[in-house]
C-alpha positions, -999 to 999 in steps of 0.1 A, spaced: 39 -23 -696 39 -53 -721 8 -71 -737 9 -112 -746 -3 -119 -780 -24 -147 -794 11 -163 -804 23 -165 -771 50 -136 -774 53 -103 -759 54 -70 -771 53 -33 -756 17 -19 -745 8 5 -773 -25 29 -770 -22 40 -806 -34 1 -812 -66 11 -794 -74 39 -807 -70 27 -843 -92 1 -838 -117 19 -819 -121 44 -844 -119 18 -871 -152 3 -853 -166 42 -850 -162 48 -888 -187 14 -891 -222 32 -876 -242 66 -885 -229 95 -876 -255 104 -854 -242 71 -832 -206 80 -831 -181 86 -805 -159 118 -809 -123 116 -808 -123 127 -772 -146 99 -762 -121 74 -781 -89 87 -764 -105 84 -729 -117 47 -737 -82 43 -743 -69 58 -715 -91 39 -692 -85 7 -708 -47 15 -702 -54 23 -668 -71 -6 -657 -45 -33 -673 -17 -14 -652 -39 -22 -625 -34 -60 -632 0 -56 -619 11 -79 -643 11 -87 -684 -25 -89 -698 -34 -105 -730 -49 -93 -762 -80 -111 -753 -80 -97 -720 -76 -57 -736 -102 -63 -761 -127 -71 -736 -120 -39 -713 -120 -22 -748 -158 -37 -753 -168 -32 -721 -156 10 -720 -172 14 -756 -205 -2 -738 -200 20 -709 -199 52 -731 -235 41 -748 -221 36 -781 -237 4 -785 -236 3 -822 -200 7 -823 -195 -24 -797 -219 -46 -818 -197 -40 -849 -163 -40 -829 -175 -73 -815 -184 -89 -847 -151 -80 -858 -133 -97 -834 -157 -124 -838 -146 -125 -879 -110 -124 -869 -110 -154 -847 -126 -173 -872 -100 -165 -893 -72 -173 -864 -91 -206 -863 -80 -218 -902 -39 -218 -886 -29 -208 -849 -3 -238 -846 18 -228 -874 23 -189 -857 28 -211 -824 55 -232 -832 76 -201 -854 76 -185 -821 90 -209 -802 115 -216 -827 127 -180 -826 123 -182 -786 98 -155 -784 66 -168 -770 64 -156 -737 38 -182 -726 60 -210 -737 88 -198 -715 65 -197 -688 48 -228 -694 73 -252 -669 90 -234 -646 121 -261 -648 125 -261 -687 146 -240 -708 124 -227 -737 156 -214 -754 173 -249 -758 165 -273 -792 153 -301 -771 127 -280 -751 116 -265 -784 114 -300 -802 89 -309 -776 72 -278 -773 66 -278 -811 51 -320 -813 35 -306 -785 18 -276 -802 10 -304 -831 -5 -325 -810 -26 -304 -786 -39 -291 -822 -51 -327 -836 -64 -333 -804 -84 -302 -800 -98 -302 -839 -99 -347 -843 -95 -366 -810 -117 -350 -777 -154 -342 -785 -162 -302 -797 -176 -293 -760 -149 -309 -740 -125 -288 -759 -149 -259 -754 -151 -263 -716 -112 -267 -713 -105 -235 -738 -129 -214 -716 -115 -227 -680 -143 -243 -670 -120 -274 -668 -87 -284 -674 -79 -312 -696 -39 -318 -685 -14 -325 -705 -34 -320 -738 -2 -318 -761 3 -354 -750 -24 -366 -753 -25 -381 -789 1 -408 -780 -6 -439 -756 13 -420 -727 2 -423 -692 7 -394 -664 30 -405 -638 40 -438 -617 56 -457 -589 90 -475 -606 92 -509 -593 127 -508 -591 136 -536 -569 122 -560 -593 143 -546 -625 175 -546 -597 167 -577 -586 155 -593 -619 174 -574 -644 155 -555 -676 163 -542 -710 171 -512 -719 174 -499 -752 177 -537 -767 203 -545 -740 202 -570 -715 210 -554 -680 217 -579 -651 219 -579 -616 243 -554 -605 275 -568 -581 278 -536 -564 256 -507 -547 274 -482 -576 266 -502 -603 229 -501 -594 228 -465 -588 238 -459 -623 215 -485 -636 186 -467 -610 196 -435 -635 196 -450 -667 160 -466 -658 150 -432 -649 159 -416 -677 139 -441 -698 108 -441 -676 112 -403 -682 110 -406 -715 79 -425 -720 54 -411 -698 50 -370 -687 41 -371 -652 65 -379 -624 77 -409 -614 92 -419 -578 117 -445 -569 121 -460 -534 161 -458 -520 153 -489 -498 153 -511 -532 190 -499 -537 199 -510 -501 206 -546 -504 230 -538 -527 253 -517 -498 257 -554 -480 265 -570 -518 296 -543 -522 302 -548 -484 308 -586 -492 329 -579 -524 351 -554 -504 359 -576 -478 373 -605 -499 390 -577 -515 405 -566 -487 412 -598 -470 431 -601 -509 453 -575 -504 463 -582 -464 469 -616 -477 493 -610 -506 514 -582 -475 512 -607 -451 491 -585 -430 468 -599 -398 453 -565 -380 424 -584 -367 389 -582 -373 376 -549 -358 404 -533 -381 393 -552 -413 361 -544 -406 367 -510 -402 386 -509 -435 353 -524 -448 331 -501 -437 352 -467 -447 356 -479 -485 320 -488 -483 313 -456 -473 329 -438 -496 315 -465 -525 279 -452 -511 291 -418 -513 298 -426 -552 271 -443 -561 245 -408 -543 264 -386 -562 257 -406 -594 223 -401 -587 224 -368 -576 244 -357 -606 230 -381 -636 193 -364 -627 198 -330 -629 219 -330 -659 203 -358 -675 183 -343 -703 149 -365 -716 127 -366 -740 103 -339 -729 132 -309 -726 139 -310 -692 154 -333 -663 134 -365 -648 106 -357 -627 120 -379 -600 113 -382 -565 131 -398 -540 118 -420 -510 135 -425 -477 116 -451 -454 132 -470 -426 103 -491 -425 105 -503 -459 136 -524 -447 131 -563 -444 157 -571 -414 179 -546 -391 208 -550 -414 193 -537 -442 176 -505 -422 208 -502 -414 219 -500 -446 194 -482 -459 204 -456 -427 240 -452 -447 222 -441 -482 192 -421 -465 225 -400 -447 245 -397 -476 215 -385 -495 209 -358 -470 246 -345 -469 250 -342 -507 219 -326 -512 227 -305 -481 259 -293 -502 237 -288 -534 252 -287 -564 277 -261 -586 260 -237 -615 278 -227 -641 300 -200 -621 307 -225 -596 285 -216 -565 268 -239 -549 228 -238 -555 198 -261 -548 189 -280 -575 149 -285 -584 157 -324 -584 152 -355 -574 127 -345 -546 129 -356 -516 109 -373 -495 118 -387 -454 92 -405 -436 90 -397 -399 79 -431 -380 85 -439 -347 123 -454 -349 132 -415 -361 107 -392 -347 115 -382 -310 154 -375 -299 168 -408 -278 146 -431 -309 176 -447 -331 173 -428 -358 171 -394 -346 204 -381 -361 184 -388 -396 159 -367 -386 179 -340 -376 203 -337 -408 168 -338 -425 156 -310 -403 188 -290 -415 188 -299 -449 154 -286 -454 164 -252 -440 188 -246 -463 175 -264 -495 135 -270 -491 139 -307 -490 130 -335 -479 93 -328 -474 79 -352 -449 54 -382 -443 39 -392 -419 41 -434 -411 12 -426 -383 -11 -411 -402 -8 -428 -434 -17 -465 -413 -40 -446 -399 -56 -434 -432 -48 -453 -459 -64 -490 -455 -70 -516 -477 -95 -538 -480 -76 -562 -456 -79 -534 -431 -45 -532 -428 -29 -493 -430 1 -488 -454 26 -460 -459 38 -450 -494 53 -431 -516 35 -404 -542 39 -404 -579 58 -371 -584 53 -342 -564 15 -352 -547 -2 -380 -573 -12 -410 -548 -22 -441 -557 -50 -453 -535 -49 -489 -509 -48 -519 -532 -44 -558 -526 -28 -580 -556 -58 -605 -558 -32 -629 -573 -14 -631 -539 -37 -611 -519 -3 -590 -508 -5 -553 -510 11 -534 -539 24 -500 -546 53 -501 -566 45 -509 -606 18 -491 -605 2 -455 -622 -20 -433 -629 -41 -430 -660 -44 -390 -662 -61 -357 -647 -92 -335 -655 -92 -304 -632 -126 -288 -622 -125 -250 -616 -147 -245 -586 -147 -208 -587 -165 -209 -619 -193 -234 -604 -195 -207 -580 -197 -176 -603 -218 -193 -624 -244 -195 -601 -248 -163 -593 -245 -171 -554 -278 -192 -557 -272 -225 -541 -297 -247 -552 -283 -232 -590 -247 -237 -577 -260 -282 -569 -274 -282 -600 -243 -267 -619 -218 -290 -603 -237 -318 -612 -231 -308 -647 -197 -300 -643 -188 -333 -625 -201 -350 -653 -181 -332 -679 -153 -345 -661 -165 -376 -663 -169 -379 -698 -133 -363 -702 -114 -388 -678 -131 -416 -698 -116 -398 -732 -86 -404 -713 -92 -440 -706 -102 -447 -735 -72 -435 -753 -50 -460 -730 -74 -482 -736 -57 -508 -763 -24 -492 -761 2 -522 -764 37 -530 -747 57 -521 -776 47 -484 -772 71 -484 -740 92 -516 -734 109 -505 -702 74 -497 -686 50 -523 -700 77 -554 -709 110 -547 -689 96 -541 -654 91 -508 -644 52 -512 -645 48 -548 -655 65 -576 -674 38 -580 -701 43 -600 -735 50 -581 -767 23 -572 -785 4 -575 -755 -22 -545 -742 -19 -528 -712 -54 -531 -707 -60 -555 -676 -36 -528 -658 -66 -498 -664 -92 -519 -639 -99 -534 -606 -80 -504 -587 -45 -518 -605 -42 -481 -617 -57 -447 -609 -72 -418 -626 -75 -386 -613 -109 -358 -609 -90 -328 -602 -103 -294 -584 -88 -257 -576 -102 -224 -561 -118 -243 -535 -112 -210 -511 -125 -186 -543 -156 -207 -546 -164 -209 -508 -153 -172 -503 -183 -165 -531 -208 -186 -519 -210 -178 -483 -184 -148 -482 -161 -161 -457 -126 -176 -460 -135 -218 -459 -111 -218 -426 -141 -200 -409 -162 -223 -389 -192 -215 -406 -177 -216 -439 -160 -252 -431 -189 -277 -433 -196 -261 -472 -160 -267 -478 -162 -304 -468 -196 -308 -485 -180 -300 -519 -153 -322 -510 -175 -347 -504 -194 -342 -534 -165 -350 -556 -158 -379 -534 -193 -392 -538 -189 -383 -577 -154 -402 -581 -173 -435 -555 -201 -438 -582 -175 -437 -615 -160 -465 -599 -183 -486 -594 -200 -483 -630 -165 -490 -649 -145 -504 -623 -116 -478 -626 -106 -466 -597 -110 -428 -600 -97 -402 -574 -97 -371 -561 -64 -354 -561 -56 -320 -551 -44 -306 -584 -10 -283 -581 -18 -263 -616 17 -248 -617 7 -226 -651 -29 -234 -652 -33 -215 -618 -27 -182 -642 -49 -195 -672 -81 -204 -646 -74 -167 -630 -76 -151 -672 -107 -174 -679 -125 -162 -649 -118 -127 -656 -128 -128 -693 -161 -147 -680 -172 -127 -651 -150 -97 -652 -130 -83 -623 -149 -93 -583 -130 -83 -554 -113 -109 -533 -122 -135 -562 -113 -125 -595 -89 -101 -588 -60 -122 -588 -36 -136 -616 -38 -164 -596 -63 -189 -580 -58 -209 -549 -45 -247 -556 -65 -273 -544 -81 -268 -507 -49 -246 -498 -53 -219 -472 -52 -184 -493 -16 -173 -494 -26 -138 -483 -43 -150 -452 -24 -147 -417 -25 -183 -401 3 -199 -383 16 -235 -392 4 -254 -367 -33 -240 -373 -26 -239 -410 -14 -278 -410 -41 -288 -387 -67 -265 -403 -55 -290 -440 -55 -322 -428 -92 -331 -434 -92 -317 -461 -58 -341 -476 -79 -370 -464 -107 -362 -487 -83 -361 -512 -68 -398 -516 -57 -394 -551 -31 -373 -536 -23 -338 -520 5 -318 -503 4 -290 -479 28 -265 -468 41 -235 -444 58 -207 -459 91 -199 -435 119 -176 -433 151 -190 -432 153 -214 -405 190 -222 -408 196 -206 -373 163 -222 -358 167 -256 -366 143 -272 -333 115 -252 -349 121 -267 -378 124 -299 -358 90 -291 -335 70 -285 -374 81 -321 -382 68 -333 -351 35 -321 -356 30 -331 -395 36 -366 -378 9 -364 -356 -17 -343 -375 -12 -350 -415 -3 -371 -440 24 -350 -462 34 -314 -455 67 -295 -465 86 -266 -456 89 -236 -478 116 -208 -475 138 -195 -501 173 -206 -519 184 -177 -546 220 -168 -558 230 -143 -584 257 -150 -605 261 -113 -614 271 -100 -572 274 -135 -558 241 -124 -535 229 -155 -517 203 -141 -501 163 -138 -514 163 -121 -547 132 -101 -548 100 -101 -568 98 -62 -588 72 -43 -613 92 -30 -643 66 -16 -666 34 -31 -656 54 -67 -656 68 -87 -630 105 -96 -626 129 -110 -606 156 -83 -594 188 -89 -570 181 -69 -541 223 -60 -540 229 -52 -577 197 -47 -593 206 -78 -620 176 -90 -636 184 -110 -666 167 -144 -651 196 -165 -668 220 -150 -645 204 -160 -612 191 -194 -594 160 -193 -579 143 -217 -560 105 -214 -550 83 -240 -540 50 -241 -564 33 -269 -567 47 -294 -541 79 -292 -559 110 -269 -565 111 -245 -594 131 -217 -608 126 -185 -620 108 -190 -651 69 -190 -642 41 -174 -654 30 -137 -643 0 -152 -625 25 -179 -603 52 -150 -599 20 -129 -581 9 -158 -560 47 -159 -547 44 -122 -539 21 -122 -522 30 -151 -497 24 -144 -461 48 -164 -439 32 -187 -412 59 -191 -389 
């Protein structure tokens, strides 16, 4: 068994430790109110006990409070009181420096939180670490200068979650939609040069990378792009091909006729499309950014998007190609082919694609195969979204998210009174922890109103921090978001700050446990129908919550379904260390994201999905939902009849099975999830290899792909997945 220190690294579980300390403590008091030697060695022994019972690595914290609470337990009270003031006069002292021990630990790659921190960076790498240490930096002189003592306070004991704190002190936004038809169509700048209008569909794949890379680079949230602004560029290389080709039958002498020119066209276009994927598909996942770690991107694949039947068309030939190449995956390092974590995906089901006979039902069914074998695309649904998501116009639109589930919310230009999507962001994310509400109250629910209240409002004041910090910020900070086109075309020296109101941008009230804080409330699963209406009161608390914000600032906050890919495991510690270990609550690493059915509990897909839906509408600053699966490869119309029924019954939905190789055996099959020493690993089921850099896995967590380096508390949750088909 292994123990996380207060530097993030990990080190061997040692009893001696508790002993010492314990009699150290027992030394302190009268000897009429000491333990004996015995009594020490069973506290010990018990304390031992119950961390091997966590099934996974505690922390120092986490031991010291089972230590208190077994020297309590044995009536020693005079010893606690004096342990406890000690640990009380050594975290005071921890307080003078933490970030130094921090960032020496990542240097020498040993803090075992910080590899566990993204499950798609590299810890080990000098780019990773580079950010990892200006992050430490920041998070401290934001914690100690920028953010007010109790907002700190509440996010250090998990009574919120202030995202993306080691960010915070720079004018960086979360995540946003790239408007890259207008910096295609209109050209931009990048890195002080002047980038044009491509004159082929290659040409403005690469640029597509290149703008990525920088978008990347300047915010740390995800970003999408929309492959229908690459497909007027198929008919510009069509047009350039065919005077080339009419050049070369020329200068021969050469009259096939048109069906045969054509049909020269159309092959070198195809393979010219083929290129111009494959640029894309390779550029982001060995692109390397700013923050350590390849773009956040997501892809979006709507038909509908298209402006005439030529360009759907068009668009038809990129949205296939796509499909294949990320069907193929791509080659690690041995040369196997693997799914990569990115771009996402994302294919719209609408009623040209959804049913077999409609004219795009072959799309449909690569995307049906591709997802069995590499997770992706995930799917929207064009019926529900018009059906949901109106704007003041009362006209429905259907969009893209910002990443892996950040949605903007329905907004009309007021300048043209035309709806807009693309160029726009989101501002940032506080997270409340509903289990704590919950615990909090002791089960009382007039003290569990009154205790929201409070909490919403905490949230409140902490968005506005984050505001606030945008507020002022000017263009220079970012040229290719603020000046070049990718969010606006503003002047230099010009703030951002016009973009922060009137609904132009988004900011985002997050909320996990809600199945943890219903479970404790009213002891019943919120899928219960006498559970359910609680459920979709709290939801529509923080509705009402985000309504009222909006309408004093006019900032259009949200409620967003929060993924909390390592924050799942620090919510789970926090609520421990608060309220100690409750059964079916707190006896996780883990908490549930969002509104999510638990992952323990046996529900089939179509239930599950249909169970979801109200509860994505209640959260229009974004949301994903998903059904675990085995592998489908073999059962592709299942795949096809799940599809079918996110279009009729919910927004956005995904499939999850699994995509693993080990480079040690060649294994493709699922490598497994094992406990070596109280700690949980990742083991090839053929020849027991379980160095983690000598394997691909590929799990769904938050709405998006990641590999095998997460947290103890995410590496549980997986565990303990129940499949639903």
């Amino acid at each position: 068994m292994t123990v996380i220190k207060r530097n993030g690294t990990e080190v061997p579980f040692d009893i001696t430790k508790i002993t010492e300390a314990v009699r150290k403590a027992n030394e302190t008091v009268e000897d009429n109110n000491r333990m004996t030697p015995t009594q020490i060695l069973r506290i010990a022994e018990r304390v031992q006990l119950s961390c091997m019972k966590m099934g996974r690595a505690p922390s120092v914290e986490e031991i010291q409070d089972l230590v208190e609470y077994q020297i309590m337990a044995n009536g020693a009270y005079e010893v606690a009181k004096n342990y406890v003031t000690y640990r009380y006069t050594r975290s005071l002292a921890r307080e003078s420096n933490t970030t130094d021990e921090k960032i020496l630990s990542l240097i020498e790659c040993c803090n075992e939180e910080a590899k566990q921190e993204n499950s798609n960076k590299n810890p080990v790498v000098n780019s990773t670490q580079r950010d990892y240490m200006a992050g430490e930096v920041s998070r401290d002189l934001t914690e100690r200068v920028l953010l007010p003592p109790d907002i700190v306070k509440a996010h250090r004991e998990g009574i919120i979650h202030f995202h993306d704190m080691d960010y915070y002190a720079q004018h960086m936004h979360n995540c946003d939609l790239v408007n890259l038809e207008d910096m295609l169509q209109n050209g931009t700048v990048i890195t002080g040069t002047l980038i044009e209008r491509p004159h082929s569909f290659s040409t403005a794949c690469n640029i597509a990378t290149q703008i990525i890379a920088q978008v990347a680079s300047n915010q740390y949230g995800g970003q999408s792009i929309s492959l229908t602004h690459l497909a007027p560029f198929v008919e510009v290389s069509r047009q350039k091909i065919r005077k080339e080709v009419e050049a070369e039958l020329a200068e021969i002498g050469a009259n096939p006729g048109e069906e045969k020119i054509s049909h020269i066209v159309e092959t070198r276009l195809r393979s010219e499309i083929r290129r111009g994927v494959q640029t894309i598909q390779y550029q982001v996942v060995t692109l390397l950014t700013t923050n350590g770690q390849a773009p956040f991107i997501t892809v979006f694949m709507y038909l509908g998007e298209a402006r005439s039947e030529r360009e759907k068309a068009d668009l038809a030939l990129i949205i296939e190609e796509t499909l294949e190449q990320r069907y193929q995956g791509v080659k690690n390092e041995s040369g196997a082919w693997v799914t990569p974590a990115f771009p996402k995906l994302i294919y719209v089901l609408e009623e040209d694609n959804v049913d077999e006979g409609t004219p795009y039902w072959y799309l449909t069914k690569l995307a049906a195969k591709c997802t069995a074998r590499r997770m992706v695309p995930d799917y929207i649904s064009e019926k529900k979204m018009l059906e949901l998501k109106i704007d003041k116009n009362g006209e429905g639109h259907c969009y893209t998210c910002m990443g892996c589930r950040s949605f903007l919310t329905p907004y009309v230009d007021p300048a043209t009174n035309q709806p807009k999507y693309y160029g726009r962001f989101n501002q940032g994310v506080v997270t409340l922890n509903l289990p704590d509400i919950a615990l909090s109250s002791g089960g009382d629910m007039e003290k569990f109103w009154k205790i929201f209240d409070e909490r919403l409002e905490l949230c409140h004041r902490a968005l506005m921090c984050r505001h606030n910090r945008l507020k002022g910020t000017v263009s220079d900070v970012a040229p290719i978001l603020w000046q070049y086109g990718a969010l606006a075309r503003l002047k230099k020296g010009e703030t951002i700050d016009k973009l922060l109101y009137g609904g132009y941008s988004t900011i985002s009230l997050g909320y996990a446990g809600l199945y943890e804080c219903v479970k404790y409330m009213t002891g019943r699963s919120h899928t219960d129908p006498e559970a359910t209406p609680f459920a979709l009161d709290i939801m529509e608390k923080m509705n009402a919550a985000c309504r009222g914000w909006k309408a004093q600032h006019n900032i259009d906050f949200s409620l967003y379904g929060t993924p909390i890919e390592s924050t799942t495991y620090r919510f789970a510690k926090c609520l421990q260390h608060r309220f100690g270990i409750i059964k079916g609550i707190t006896d996780k690493g883990y908490i549930t994201n969002s509104y999510h059915v638990h992952v323990t509990e046996q529900i089939d897909a179509f239930t599950k999905l249909a169970f979801e839906a109200q509860f994505q509408h209640l959260s229009p600053g974004g949301a994903i939902s998903y059904v675990e699966v085995p592998d489908m490869q073999d059962n592709l119309d299942a795949v096809l009849a799940v599809m079918r029924f996110i279009y009729d019954h919910i927004i956005y939905a995904e499939l999850n099975t699994k995509s693993d190789y080990c480079q040690v055996c060649g294994w493709d099959g699922e490598i497994e999830i094992a406990e070596d020493n109280g700690k949980l690993i990742w083991k090839c089921p053929k020849c027991g290899n379980t160095d983690q850099s000598k394997m691909n896995v590929a799990r769904r967590t938050c709405g998006y792909i990641g590999t095998q380096y997460w947290n103890q508390g995410r590496t549980q949750e997986i565990r303990d997945r129940v499949l639903h088909l």
